[in-house]
C-alpha positions in Angstrom: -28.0 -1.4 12.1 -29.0 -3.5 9.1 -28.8 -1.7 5.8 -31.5 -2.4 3.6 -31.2 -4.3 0.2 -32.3 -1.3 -1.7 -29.7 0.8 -0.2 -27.2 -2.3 -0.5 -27.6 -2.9 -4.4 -26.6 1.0 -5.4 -23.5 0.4 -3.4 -20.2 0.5 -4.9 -18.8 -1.3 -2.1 -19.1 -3.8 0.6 -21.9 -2.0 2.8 -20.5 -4.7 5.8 -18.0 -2.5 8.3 -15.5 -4.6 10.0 -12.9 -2.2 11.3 -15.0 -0.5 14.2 -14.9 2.8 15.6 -12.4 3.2 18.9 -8.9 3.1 16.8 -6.5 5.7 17.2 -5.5 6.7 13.4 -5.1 10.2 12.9 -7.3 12.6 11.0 -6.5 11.6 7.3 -4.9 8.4 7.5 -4.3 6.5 4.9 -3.7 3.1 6.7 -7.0 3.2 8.4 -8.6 3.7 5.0 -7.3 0.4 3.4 -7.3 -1.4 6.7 -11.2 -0.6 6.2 -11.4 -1.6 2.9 -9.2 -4.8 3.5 -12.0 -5.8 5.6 -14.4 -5.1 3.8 -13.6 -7.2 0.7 -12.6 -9.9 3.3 -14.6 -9.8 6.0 -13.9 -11.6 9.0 -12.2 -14.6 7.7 -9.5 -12.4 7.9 -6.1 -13.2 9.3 -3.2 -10.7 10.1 0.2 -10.2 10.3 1.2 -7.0 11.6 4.9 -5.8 12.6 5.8 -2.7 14.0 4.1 0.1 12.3 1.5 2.6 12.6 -1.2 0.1 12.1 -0.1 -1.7 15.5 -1.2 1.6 17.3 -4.3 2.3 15.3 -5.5 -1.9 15.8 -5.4 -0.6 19.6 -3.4 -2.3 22.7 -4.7 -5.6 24.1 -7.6 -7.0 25.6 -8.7 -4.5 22.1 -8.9 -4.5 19.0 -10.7 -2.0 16.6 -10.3 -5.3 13.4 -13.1 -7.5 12.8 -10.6 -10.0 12.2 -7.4 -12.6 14.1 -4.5 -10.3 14.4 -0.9 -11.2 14.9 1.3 -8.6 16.0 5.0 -9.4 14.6 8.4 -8.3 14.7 9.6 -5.1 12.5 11.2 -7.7 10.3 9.1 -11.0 10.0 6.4 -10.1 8.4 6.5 -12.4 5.2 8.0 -14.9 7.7 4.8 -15.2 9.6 2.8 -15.4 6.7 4.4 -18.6 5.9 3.7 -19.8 9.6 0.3 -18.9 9.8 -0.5 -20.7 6.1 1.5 -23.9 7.5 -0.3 -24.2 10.6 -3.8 -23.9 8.5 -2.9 -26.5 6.5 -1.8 -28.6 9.2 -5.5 -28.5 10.7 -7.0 -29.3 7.3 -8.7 -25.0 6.9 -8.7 -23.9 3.1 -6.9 -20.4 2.9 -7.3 -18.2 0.0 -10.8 -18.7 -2.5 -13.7 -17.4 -1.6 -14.7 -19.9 1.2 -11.2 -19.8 2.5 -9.1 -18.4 4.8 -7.3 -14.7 3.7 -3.7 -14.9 5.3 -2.8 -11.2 5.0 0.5 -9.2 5.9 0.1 -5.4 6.1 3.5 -3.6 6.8 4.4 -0.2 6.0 7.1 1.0 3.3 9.8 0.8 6.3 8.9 -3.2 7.5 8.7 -4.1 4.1 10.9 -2.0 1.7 13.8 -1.9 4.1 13.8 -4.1 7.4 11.3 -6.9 6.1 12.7 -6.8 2.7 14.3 -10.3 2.9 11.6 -12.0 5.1 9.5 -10.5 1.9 11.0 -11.9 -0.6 11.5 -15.6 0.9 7.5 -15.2 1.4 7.4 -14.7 -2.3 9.8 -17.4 -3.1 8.6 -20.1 -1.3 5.0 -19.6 -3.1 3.0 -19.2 0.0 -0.8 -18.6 -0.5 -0.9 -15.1 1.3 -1.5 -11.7 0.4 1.0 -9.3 1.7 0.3 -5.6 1.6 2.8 -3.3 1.8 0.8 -0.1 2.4 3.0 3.0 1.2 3.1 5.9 3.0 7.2 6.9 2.4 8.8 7.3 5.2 9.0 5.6 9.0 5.9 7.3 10.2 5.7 5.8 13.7 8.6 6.2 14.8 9.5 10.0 14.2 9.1 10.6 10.6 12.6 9.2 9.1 13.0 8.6 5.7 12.8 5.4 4.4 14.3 3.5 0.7 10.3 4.4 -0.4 10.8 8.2 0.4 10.4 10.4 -2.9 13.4 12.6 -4.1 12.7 16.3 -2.8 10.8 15.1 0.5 11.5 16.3 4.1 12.0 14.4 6.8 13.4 14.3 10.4 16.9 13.3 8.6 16.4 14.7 5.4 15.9 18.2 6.9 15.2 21.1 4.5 15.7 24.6 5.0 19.4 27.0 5.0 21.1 23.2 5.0 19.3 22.0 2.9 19.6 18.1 3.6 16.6 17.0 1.8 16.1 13.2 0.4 18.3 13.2 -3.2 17.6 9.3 -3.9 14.6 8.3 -5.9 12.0 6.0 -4.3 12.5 2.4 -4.5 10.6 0.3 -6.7 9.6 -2.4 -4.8 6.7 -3.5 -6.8 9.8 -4.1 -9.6 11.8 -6.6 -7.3 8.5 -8.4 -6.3 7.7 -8.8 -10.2 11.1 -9.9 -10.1 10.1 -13.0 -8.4 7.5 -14.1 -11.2 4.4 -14.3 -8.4 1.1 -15.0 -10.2 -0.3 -11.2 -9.4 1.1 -8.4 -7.8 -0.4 -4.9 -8.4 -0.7 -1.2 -7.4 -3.3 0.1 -5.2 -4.6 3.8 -3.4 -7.2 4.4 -0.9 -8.0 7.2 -3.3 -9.5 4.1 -5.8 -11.4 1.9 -3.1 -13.2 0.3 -5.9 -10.1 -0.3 -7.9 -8.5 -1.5 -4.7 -11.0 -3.8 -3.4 -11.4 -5.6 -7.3 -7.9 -6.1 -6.4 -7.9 -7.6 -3.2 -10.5 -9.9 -4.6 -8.3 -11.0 -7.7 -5.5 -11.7 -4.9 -8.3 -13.8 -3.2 -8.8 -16.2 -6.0 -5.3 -16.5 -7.6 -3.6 -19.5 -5.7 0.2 -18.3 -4.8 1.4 -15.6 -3.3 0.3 -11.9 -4.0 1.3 -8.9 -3.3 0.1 -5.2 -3.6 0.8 -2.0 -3.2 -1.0 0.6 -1.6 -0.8 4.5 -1.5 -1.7 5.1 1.6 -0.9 9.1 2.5 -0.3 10.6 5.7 -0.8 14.0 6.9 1.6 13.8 10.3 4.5 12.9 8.0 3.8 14.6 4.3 2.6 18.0 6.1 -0.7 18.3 4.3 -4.2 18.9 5.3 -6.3 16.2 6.7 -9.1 17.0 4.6 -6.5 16.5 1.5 -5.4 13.0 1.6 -7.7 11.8 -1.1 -7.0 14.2 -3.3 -3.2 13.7 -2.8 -3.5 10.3 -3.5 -5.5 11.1 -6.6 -3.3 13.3 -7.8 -0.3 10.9 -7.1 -2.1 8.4 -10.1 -3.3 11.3 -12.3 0.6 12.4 -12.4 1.7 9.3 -12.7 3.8 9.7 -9.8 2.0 6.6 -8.2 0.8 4.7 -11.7 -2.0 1.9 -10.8 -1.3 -1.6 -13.0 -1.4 -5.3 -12.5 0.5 -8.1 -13.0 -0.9 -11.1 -14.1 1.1 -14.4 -14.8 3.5 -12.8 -16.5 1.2 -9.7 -18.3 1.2 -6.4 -17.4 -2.3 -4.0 -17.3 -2.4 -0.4 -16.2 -5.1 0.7 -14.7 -4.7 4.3 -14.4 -3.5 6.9 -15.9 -4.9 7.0 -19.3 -1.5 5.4 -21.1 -3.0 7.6 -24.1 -2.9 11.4 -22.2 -0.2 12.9 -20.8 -0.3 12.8 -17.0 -1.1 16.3 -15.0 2.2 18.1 -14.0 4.2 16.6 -10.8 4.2 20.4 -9.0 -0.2 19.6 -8.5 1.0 16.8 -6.4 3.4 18.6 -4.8 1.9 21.8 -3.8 -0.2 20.5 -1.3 2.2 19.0 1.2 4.4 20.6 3.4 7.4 18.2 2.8 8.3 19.2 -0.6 8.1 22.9 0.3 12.1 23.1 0.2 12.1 21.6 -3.2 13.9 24.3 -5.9 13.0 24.6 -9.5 16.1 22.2 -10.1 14.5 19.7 -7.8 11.1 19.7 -9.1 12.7 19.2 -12.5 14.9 16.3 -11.4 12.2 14.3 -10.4 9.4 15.5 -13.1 11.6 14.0 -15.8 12.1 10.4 -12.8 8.6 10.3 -12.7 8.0 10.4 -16.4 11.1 8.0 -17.2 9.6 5.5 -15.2 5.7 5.7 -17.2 7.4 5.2 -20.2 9.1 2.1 -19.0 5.4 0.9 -17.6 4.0 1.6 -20.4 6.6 -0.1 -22.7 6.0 -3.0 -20.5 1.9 -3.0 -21.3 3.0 -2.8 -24.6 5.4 -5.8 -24.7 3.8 -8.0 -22.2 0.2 -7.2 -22.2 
């Protein structure tokens, strides 16, 4: 149906829908909501690399495919690796990518293809300076394969090998900062993202779109299978992850830091808000809750200091 330019100038967003009804995401998920928005900002000059991951599910099994948009479906580990194939070829046959009349090479790969198994495909991606956006859409643990922890799983969380209860197994490493070793590589932008700030999100995605180089971002993405929560709760999770600065939303911009969100000025909202409403951290102790309150507020204070210094 053809929305009408009335209706298409109070938008906030891209009224065009590319990722169709018919996928198989569950009630809630995160992925599915910045697949959507992906699409959205990019329309279907849209190229992806997928590995093994939720999203290969939700895209549906061939002849189908619920994108609006080429899909490659890739090994757990090659994500970044593709990228760099998919740009080459393009090149080879004389088609622009990146810009707004170009092609969008994009690699979307959960915290487990990308923190842990793709984590050196990633950061020869990054390296070689392709001109690709990859995505590594965060939702802390190996979702699709069982729920196992992964090096992005929080401090306190549950999972199917971090078991809580009498044994009290649960996850006692922090979450790794991977947005920190892509920075590392001194890209020309890498940022933070949530579904719970499409707007915020999809300014993003365009800024990755017109900066030649590689880009990378970061994307809370919750899910309710894996985090125990509500499906009706998955925004306000992910809101609550930024408001406590859990989940801080910045940029990085040839070298400068910007955050987005919290208000560097006020003090974030306590880490139990975010907590209370999923299932996972329902084993945490007082002792726990502590440990990573005073993590999460460690590592604002090092953003910040970074704005400060370098923005």
């Amino acid at each position: 149906m053809e929305i009408p330019e009335q209706i298409k100038k109070k938008l906030t967003l891209p009224a065009e829908e590319h990722f169709y009804a018919g996928h198989t995401a569950c009630q809630g998920c995160g992925a599915a909501l910045g697949l959507r928005y992906v699409l959205k900002a990019y329309g279907r000059k849209t190229i992806f690399a997928i590995p093994a991951c939720c999203s290969t599910i939700i895209a549906g099994a061939w002849p189908y495919n619920t994108l609006g948009a080429n899909l490659f479906q890739t090994a757990f580990e090659t994500t970044g690796a593709v990228l760099g194939g998919i740009e080459a070829a393009l090149k080879a046959r004389g088609i622009k990518v990146k810009g707004e009349d170009g092609v969008m090479i994009v690699g979307w790969a959960g915290d487990g293809g990308t923190a842990d198994i793709g984590l050196q495909a990633l950061s020869g991606f990054l390296e070689r300076g392709h001109d690709a956006l990859y995505i590594m859409y965060d939702n802390e643990a190996y979702m699709n394969t069982g729920i196992q922890r992964s090096s992005s799983t929080p401090y306190g969380a549950w999972t199917t090998n971090t078991p809580g209860g009498k044994r009290h197994f649960l996850e006692k490493r922090h979450k790794k900062k991977v947005i920190d070793i892509v920075i590392a590589h001194e890209i020309p932008y890498a940022a933070t993202a949530s579904v719970a700030y499409p707007e915020d999100f999809i300014r993003k995605l365009k800024t990755a779109q017109k900066t030649p180089g590689p880009s990378f971002i970061q994307l809370f993405a919750p899910c309710p299978t894996g985090w125990r929560s509500p499906t009706d709760k998955s925004i306000e999770i992910a809101r609550l992850a930024v408001q406590t600065a859990y989940f801080p939303l910045f940029e990085y911009k040839e070298g400068k830091y910007r955050i987005n969100m919290p208000n560097p000025k006020k003090e974030p909202k306590p880490i139990e808000e975010f907590l209370k409403l999923q299932g996972r951290f329902k084993y945490m102790t007082k002792e726990d809750i502590q440990v990573l309150q005073e993590w999460v507020l460690r590592e604002w204070e090092k953003l910040k200091k970074l704005a400060e210094v370098f923005g």
